[in-house]
C-alpha positions as CSV (number, residue, x, y, z in Angstrom):
1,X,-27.8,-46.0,67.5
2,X,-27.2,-44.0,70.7
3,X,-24.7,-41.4,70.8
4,X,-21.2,-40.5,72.4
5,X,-21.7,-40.6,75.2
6,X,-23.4,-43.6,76.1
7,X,-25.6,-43.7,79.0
8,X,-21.8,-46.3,80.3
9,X,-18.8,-44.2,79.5
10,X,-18.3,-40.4,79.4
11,X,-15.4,-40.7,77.4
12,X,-15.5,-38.5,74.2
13,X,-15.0,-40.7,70.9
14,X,-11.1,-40.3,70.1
15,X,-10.1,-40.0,73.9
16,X,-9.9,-44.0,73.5
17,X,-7.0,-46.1,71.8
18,X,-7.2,-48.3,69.2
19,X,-6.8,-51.5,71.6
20,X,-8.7,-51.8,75.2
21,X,-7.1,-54.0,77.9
22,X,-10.5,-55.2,79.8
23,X,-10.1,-56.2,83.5
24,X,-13.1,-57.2,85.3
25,X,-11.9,-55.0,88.3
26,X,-11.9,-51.2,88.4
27,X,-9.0,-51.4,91.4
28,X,-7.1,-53.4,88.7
29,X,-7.6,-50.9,85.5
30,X,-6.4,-48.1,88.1
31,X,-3.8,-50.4,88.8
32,X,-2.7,-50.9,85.2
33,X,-2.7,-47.4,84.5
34,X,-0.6,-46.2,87.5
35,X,2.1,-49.2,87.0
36,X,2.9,-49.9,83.4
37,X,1.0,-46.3,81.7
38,X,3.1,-43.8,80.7
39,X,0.6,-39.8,81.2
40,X,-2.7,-41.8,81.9
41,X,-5.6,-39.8,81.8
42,X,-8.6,-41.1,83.2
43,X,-11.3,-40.9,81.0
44,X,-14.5,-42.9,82.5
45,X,-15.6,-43.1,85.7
46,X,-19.2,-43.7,84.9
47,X,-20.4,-45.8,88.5
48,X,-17.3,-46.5,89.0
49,X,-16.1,-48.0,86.0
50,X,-13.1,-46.5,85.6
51,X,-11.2,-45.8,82.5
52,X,-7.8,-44.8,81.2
53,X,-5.7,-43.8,77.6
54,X,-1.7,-43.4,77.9
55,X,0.9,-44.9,76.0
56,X,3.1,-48.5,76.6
57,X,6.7,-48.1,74.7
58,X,5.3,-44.9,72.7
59,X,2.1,-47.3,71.9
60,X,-1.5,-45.6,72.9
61,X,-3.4,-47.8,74.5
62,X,-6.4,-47.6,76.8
63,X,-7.4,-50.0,79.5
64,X,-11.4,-50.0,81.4
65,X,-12.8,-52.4,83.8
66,X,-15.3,-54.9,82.3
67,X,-17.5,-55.5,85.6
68,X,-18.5,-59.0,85.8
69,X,-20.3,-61.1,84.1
70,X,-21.5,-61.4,80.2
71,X,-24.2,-58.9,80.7
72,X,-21.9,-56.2,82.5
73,X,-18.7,-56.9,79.5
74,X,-21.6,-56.8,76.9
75,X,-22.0,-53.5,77.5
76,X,-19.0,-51.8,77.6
77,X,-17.9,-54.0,74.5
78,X,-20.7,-53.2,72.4
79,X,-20.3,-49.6,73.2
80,X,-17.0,-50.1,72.5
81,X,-16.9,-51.4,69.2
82,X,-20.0,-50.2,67.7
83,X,-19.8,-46.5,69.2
84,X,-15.8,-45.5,69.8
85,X,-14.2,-47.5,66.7
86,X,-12.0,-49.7,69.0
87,X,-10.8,-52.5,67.1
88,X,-9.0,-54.6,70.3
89,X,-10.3,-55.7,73.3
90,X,-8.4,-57.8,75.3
91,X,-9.8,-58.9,78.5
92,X,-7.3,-59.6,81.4
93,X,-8.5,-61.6,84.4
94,X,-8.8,-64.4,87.2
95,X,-10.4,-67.8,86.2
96,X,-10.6,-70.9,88.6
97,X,-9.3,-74.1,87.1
98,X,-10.3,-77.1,86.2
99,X,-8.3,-78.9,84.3
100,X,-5.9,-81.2,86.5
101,X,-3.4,-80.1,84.7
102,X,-4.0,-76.0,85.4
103,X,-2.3,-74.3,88.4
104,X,-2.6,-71.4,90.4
105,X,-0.7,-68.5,88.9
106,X,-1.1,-70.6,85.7
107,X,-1.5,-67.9,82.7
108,X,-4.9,-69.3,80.2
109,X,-5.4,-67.7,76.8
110,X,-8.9,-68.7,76.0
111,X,-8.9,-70.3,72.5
112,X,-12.9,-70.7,72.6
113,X,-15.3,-70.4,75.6
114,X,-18.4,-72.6,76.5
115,X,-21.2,-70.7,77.7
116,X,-24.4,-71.7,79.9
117,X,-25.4,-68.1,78.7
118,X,-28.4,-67.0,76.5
119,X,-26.4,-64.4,75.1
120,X,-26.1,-66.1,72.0
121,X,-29.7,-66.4,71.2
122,X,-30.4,-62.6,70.1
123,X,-27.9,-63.1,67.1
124,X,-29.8,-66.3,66.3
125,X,-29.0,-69.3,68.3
126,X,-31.1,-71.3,69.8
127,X,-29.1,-74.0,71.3
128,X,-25.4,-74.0,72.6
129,X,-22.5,-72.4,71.2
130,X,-18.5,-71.6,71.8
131,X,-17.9,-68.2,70.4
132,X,-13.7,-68.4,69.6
133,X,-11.4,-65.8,69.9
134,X,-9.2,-63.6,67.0
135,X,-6.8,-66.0,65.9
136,X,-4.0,-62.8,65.1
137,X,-4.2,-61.6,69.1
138,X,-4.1,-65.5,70.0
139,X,-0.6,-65.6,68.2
140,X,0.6,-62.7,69.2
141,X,-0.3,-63.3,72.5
142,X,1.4,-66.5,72.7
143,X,5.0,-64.7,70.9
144,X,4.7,-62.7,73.3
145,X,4.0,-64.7,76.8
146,X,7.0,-67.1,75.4
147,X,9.5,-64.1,75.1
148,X,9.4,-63.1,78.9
149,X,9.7,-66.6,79.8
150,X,5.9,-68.2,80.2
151,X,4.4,-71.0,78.9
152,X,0.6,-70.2,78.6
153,X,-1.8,-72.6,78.7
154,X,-4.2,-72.3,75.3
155,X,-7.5,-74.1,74.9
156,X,-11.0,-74.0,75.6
157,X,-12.4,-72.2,79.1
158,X,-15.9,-72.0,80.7
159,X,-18.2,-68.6,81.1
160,X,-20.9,-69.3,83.2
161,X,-23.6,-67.4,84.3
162,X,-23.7,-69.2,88.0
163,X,-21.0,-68.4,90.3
164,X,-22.6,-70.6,92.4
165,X,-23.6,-73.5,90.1
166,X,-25.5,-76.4,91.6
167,X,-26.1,-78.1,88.0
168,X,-23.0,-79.7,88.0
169,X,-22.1,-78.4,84.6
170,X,-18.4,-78.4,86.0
171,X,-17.6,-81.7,86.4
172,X,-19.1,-82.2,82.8
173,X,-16.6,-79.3,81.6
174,X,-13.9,-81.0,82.8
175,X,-14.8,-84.2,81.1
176,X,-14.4,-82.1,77.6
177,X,-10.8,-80.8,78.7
178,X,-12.0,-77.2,79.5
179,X,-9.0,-75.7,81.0
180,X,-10.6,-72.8,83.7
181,X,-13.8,-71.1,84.2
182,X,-14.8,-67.2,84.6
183,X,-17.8,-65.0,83.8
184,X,-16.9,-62.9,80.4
185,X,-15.6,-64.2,77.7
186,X,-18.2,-65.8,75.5
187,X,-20.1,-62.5,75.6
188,X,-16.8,-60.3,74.4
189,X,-16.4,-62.9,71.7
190,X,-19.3,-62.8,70.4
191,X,-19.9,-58.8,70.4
192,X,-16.4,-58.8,68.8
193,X,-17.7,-61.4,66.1
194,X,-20.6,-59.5,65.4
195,X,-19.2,-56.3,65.0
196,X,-16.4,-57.6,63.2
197,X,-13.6,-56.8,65.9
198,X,-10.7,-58.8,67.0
199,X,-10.5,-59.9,70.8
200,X,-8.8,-62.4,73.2
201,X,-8.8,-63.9,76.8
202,X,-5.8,-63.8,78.4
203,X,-6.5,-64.9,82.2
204,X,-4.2,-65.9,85.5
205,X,-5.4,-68.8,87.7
206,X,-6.6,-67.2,90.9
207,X,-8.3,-71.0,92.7
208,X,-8.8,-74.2,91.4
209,X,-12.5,-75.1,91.6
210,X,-11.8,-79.3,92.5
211,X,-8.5,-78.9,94.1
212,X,-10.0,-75.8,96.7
213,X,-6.5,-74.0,96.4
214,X,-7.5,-70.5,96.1
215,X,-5.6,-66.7,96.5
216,X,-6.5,-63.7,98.7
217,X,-8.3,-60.8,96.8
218,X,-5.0,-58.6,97.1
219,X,-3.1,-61.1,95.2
220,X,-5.8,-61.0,92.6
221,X,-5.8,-57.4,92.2
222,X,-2.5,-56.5,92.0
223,X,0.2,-59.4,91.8
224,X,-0.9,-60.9,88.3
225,X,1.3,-58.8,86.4
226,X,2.2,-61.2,83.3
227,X,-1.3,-61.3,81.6
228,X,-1.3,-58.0,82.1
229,X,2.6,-57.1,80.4
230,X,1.5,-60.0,77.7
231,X,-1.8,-57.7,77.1
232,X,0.4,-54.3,76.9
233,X,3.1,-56.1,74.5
234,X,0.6,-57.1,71.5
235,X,-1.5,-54.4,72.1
């Protein structure tokens, strides 16, 4: 096992909370910490990935950008987990839709995410799988979204490997009723399930993959403010 700190994160072991809010974007952990943080320290900023611990209504709580994709998030959660004790990671980010009935803005929490991934196979799988989130953060999450007013949408999502994807694997998601699709999830949940962790999806509809509708990179980074105070509340 390596030691503290990794060759990923600076941080020393108890600098980090028990729960991790886990954007994809660095801009966006900065921006978490500035906005809703109350003393944030930062704590990582190992290539960039940056890192902070402060305290939500006398709650201490940490938030550090995931990077994107499986491999990038499988890091940082393994490390995570297996290395600084954190028992929650939430990950708060953009998906595209594709369920008709999945909006922009729209707020997902991923119940279970498909994967065209080989992630899976070093814990033993040889064919596909749909790692599933931790059922108390799904409830929580869902209290908590339906006290400031929003109606989350809670099912399964996609985590591919190909942002460009010329298989066609979307159309066949949609068929299945696969509400969105990002780059993370199935990774997270399955470091979380191997380590015997808790985390949860909880994403904001930045384009719709059949529809074309999209948003600008700004509103990305720093309008999505409800999956972010749903994060902070059960955290």
């Amino acid at each position: 096992m390596s030691s503290i700190p990794t060759p990923h994160i600076i941080a020393k072991k108890e600098d980090f909370a028990r729960t991790v809010l886990m954007p994809g974007d660095p801009l966006r952990s900065k921006y978490i910490a500035e906005h809703y943080l109350e003393n944030p320290v930062l704590i990582n900023n190992v290539r960039g990935v940056q890192g902070y611990t402060g305290e939500y209504h006398g709650k201490r709580v940490s938030v550090m950008a995931s990077g994107m994709g499986i491999p990038s998030i499988g890091i940082y959660s393994y490390e995570l987990y297996n290395y600084y004790d954190v028992e929650n990671i939430i990950r708060i980010g953009s998906a595209g839709g594709i369920s008709d009935n999945i909006h922009l803005r729209d707020i997902v929490i991923a119940m279970s995410a498909y994967t065209n991934s080989n992630y899976g196979s070093q814990f033993g799988f040889s064919g596909h799988l749909a790692p599933c989130c931790s059922y108390n953060l799904l409830v929580s999450a869902v209290a908590a979204a339906e006290k400031i007013g929003v109606s989350p949408k809670v099912g399964s999502i996609f985590s591919t490997d190909t942002f460009y994807d010329e298989s066609g694997s979307i159309g066949t998601m949609k068929k299945l009723g696969v509400l969105a699709s990002e780059m993370e999830t199935a990774g997270l949940y399955l470091n979380a399930a191997r380590a015997g962790k808790n985390a949860l999806t909880i994403c904001t509809i930045s384009d719709h993959i059949f529809t074309g509708e999209s948003l600008s990179a700004e509103d990305r980074q720093n309008t999505f403010t409800q999956m972010m105070e749903i994060a902070l509340e059960i955290a």
